[in-house]
C-alpha positions in Angstrom: 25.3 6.9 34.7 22.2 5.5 33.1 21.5 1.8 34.2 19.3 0.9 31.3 21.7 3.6 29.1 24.7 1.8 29.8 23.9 -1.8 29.3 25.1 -2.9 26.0 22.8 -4.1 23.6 23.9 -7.9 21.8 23.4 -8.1 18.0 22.0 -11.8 17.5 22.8 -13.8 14.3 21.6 -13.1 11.5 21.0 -9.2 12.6 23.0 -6.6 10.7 23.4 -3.0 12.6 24.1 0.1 10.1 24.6 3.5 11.4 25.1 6.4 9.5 24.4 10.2 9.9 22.8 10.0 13.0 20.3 7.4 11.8 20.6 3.7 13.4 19.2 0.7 10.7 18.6 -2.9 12.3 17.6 -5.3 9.6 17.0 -9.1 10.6 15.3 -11.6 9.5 11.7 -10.3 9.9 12.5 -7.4 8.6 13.6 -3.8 8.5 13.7 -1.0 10.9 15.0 2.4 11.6 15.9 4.9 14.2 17.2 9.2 13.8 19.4 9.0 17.0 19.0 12.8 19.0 22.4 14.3 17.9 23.7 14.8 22.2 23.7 11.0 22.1 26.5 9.0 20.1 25.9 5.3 18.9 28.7 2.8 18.2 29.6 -0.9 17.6 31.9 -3.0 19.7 32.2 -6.6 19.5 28.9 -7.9 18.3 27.4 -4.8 21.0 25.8 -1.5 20.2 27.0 0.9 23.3 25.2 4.2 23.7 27.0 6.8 25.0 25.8 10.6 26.2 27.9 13.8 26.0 27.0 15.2 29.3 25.4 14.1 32.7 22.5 16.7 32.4 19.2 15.7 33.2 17.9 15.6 29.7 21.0 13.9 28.5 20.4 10.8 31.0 16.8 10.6 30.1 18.2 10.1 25.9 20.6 7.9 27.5 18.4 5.2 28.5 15.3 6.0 26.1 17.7 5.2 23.1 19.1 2.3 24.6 15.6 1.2 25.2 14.3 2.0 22.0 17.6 0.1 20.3 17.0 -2.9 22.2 13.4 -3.1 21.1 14.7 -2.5 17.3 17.0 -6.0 17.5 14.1 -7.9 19.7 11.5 -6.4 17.1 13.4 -7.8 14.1 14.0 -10.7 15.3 11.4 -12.3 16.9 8.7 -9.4 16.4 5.7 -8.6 18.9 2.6 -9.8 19.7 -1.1 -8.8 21.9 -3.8 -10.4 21.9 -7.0 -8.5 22.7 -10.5 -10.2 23.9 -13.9 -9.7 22.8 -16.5 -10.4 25.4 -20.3 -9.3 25.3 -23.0 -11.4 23.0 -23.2 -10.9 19.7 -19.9 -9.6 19.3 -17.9 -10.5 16.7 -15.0 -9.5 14.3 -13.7 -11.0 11.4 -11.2 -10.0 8.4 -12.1 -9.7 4.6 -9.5 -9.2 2.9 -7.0 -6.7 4.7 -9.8 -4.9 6.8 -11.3 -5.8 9.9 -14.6 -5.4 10.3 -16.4 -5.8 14.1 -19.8 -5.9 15.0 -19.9 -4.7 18.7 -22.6 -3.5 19.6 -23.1 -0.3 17.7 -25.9 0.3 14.8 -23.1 -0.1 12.4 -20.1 -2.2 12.2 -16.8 -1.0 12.7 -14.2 -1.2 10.0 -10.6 -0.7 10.6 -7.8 -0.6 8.3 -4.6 -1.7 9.9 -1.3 0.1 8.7 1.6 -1.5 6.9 3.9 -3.8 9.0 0.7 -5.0 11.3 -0.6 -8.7 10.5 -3.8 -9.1 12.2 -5.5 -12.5 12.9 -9.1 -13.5 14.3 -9.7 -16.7 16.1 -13.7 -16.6 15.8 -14.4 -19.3 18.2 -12.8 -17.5 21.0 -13.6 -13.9 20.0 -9.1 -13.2 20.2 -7.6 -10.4 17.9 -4.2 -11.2 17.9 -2.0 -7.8 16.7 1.4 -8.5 15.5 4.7 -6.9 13.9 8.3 -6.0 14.5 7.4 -2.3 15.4 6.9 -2.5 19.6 5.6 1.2 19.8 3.1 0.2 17.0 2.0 -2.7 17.4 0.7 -1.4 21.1 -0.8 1.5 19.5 -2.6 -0.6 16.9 -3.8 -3.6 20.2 -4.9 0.4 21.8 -6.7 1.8 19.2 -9.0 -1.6 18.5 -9.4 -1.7 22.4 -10.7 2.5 22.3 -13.3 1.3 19.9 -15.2 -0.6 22.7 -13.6 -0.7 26.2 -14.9 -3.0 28.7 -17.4 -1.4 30.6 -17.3 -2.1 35.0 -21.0 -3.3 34.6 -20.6 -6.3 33.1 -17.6 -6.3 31.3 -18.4 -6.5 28.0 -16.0 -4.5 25.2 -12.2 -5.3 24.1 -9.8 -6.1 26.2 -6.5 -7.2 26.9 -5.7 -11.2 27.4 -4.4 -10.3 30.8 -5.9 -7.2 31.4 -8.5 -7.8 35.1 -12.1 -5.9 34.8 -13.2 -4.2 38.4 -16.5 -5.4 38.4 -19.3 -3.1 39.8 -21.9 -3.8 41.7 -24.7 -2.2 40.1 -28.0 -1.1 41.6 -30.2 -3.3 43.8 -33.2 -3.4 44.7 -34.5 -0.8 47.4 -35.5 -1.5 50.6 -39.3 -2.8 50.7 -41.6 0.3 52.0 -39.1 2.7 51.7 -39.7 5.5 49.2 -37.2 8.1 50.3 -39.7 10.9 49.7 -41.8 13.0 52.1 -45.2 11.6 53.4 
């Protein structure tokens, strides 16, 4: 059996589970999300637990095992505590900032870059420290929001400058230096 698959998942307070049809609703209290369950997998509620179940022990049956677990777990963390990355600007001269909705970042291109973030993401800009801070209840997009401002301008090995990720290490290159004196490396 699945060790992620057959780990129950708690309902917290405050957290209502519905599941009808196949489809698996998790409302809390930051909000609404929901789930079509593949129809080989079966989804139940047991004592303040959702238990996921497969019909057989095929391979692709153990993969939806654990994957709907997974993604069930994430729907009752998402809902009630949400998710969070924080991205880093580094380079001078670059900048972002939000009017209105849209956030608009000068980075280092002729033009600035404007991005419109989808319902359910609440961005926020701490200017003095060049952060982008990316939040929701929606794991899967939230990341592919934090991924898609970090594609825009990703830190180059040279000297580091683009988006990245709070935690995320650079390898540094070296670079070119300077040649040997008197050498010219052509034929004399």
């Amino acid at each position: 059996m699945s060790r992620i698959g057959k780990q129950p998942v708690p309902i917290p307070d405050k957290t209502k589970v519905d599941i009808a049809e196949g489809n698996v609703t998790v409302s809390g209290p930051k909000g609404s999300l929901s789930h079509r369950v593949h129809p080989d997998i079966s989804v139940a509620i047991q004592e303040k637990e959702i238990i996921v179940n497969r019909k057989s022990d095929m391979k692709k049956h153990r993969a939806l095992h654990g994957l709907t677990r997974a993604l069930l777990a994430n729907m009752v963390e998402g809902v009630n505590k949400g998710y969070k990355k924080e991205l880093l600007i580094v380079g001078v001269g670059f900048r972002a900032e939000m009017r209105g909705k849209i956030m608009v970042m000068n980075i280092g291109f002729s033009h600035p870059i404007i991005f419109r973030p989808p319902d359910g993401i609440h961005i926020v800009i701490e200017p003095k420290e060049n952060k982008i801070e990316v939040s929701g209840i929606d794991k899967q997009l939230v990341g592919q929001v934090a991924a898609k401002i970090r594609s825009f301008r990703k830190p180059e090995p040279y000297k580091g400058k683009g988006i990245r990720y709070i935690d995320e290490h650079v390898r540094q290159k070296a670079g070119k230096t300077a040649g040997a004196a008197g050498t010219t490396g052509g034929a004399a």
